[in-house]
Residue, then its C-alpha position, 0 to 999 in steps of 0.5 A: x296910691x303913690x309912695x311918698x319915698x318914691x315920690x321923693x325921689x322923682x323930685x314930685x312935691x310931698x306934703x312932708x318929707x319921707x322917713x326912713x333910717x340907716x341901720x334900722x333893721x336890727x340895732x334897736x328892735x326888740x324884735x330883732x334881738x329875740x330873733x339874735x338869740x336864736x340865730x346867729x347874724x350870718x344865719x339871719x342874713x342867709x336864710x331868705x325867710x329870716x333876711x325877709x322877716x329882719x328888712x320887714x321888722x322896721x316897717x311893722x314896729x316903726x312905720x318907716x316908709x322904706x326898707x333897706x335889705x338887711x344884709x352887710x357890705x362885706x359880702x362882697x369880699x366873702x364873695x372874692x374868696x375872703x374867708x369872713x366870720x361876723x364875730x360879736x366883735x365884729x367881721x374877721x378875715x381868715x387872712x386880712x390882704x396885708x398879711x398876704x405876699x401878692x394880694x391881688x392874687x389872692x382874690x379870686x370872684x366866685x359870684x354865685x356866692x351872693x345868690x342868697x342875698x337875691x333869693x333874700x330880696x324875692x321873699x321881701x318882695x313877694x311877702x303878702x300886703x307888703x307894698x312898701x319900696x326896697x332899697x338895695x345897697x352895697x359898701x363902696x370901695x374905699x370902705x370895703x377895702x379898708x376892711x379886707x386890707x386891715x381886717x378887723x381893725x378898730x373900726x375907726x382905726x384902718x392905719x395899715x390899710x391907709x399906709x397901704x393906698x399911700x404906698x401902693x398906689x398902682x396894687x390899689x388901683x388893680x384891687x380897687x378894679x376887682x372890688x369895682x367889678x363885683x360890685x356892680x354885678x352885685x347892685x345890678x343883680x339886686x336890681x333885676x330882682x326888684x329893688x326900688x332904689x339903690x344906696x352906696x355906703x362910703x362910711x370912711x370916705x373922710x379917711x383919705x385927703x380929698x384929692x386922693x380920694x378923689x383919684x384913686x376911689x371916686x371912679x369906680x363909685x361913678x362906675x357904679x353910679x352910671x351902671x345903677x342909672x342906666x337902668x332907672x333906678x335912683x342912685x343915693x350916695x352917702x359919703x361919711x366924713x368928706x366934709x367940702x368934698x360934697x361940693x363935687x357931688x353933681x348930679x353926674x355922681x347921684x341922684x341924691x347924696x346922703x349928708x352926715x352929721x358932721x355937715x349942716x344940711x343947709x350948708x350942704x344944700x349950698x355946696x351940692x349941686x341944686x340937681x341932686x337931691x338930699x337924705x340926712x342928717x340928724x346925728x342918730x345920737x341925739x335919738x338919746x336924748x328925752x323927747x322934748x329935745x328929740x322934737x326941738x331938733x326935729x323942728x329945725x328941720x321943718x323950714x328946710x323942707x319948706x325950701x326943699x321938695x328933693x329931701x329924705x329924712x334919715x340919719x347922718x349915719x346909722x342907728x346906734x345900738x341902746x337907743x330907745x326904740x321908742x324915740x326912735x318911733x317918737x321921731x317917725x311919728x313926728x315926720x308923720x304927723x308934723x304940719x311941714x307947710 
């Protein structure tokens, strides 16, 4: 039997859209908050068993029709030698590159570092009865830096990193080269060990004009892209907050593009280049709303998918912490069940 996510991504008609969400391992699960008593977040992602077991959460208590590797982009960082804790407060960096004399010194690739997310991806696959696609996933670039430039920052404030691209334009491009090549080695790895599809998260993409955007990140992501695409697997690229910059997304960037909610998903589909496909874009905050305005905004969704065979259902970004796990449920039952014809 074939899977409809997969399906999807071959561009084969379906007779309704496949569901899956950002974030959805974790977040909202009461499952996963028993397992944060226990153990702390960089132990959940170490320890193969518990990695397996936190991906598979969202497939047994929400149907979902993929997994995405429960793991965090700042992995790639750890593994350039930046000294990373996850605090309650977020992810911090002993030494955040602004406060370092020569940054890309600073930086020093030990691969290996990463073995335990591949170990992770091996238990996922090799757990019984589980037959459900895994979609790998890496932080672009521009959003990773932000982070190893500023630290831990507000999350929505990066000021000194921006100021940093701005000012130092050769040093990022020379940071943004590392970064680019770890990053492909690090998706290419997941990909030998059995990921189904790949997503690239570039959650600030909308921090920067985009025409800078445009110079200083956008070819290391088609770097990536073509290197995840040469060996067959889907490339989804999910660029938060570049607004118009969509337009630019031609199937030469990706295969599907992942919409946020800021941008209509019928304009998007006017903008992007009929070849690639969509994912997105319901805003997650709507999930806390009571389930009769829940299903009134899905249903805007139902004559897209009449036009539209290439479209995944998911968020415009990631699960927000406190919303009910049972109207998230609510939404992939909906999928589901609704008649999309």
């Amino acid at each position: 039997m074939q899977n409809i996510f997969l399906e999807t991504l071959k561009g084969k008609p379906t007779e309704r859209p496949p569901v899956w969400f950002m974030r959805q391992a974790g977040r909202v699960l009461p499952s996963y908050q028993a397992l944060k008593e226990k153990h702390t977040f960089w132990q959940l992602m170490k320890d193969p068993e518990l990695a397996a077991k936190v991906t598979l959460l969202p497939i047994d208590d929400l149907g979902v029709d993929a997994a995405i590797l429960f793991s965090d982009i700042l992995v790639i960082p750890y593994a350039m030698g930046m000294g990373l804790d996850f605090t309650d407060q977020g992810p911090v960096f002993e030494q955040p590159l602004k406060d370092v004399q020569h940054p890309l010194e600073r930086l020093n690739p030990e691969p290996e570092k990463l073995e335990y997310i591949y170990k992770a991806i091996d238990q996922i696959l090799q757990t019984p009865n589980n037959k459900t696609p895994l979609v790998g996933f890496c932080g672009a670039p521009l959003t990773v830096m932000l982070f190893m430039i500023q630290g831990l920052g507000t999350r929505s404030n990066f000021a000194d990193a921006e100021r940093f691209f701005f000012k130092e334009k050769a040093l990022t491009r020379k940071i943004t080269e590392a970064v680019t090549d770890l990053t492909i080695h690090y998706a290419l790895e997941q990909i030998k060990h059995g990921v189904s599809a790949f997503q690239l998260f570039d959650t600030h993409a909308g921090s920067l004009p985009f025409s800078w955007y445009n110079e200083l990140f956008m070819p290391s992501v088609k770097r990536i892209a073509d290197a995840v695409r040469e060996t067959g697997t889907p490339f989804i690229f999910f660029p938060k907050g570049i607004g118009t910059g969509i337009q630019h997304m031609n199937h030469d960037i990706c295969d599907f593009l992942s919409i946020d909610w800021q941008t209509d998903l019928y304009t998007a589909r006017k903008m992007v280049d009929k070849n690639v496909g969509l994912q997105g874009n319901l805003d997650p905050r709507v999930l806390f709303a009571d389930k009769e305005t829940i299903r009134k905004e899905l249903y805007k969704y139902v004559p897209f998918h009449k036009q539209e065979d290439k479209w995944i259902f998911n968020l415009g970004h990631g699960l927000v912490p406190g919303i009910p796990v049972e109207n998230v449920k609510f939404v992939v039952d909906f999928v589901k069940q609704t008649h999309w014809d």
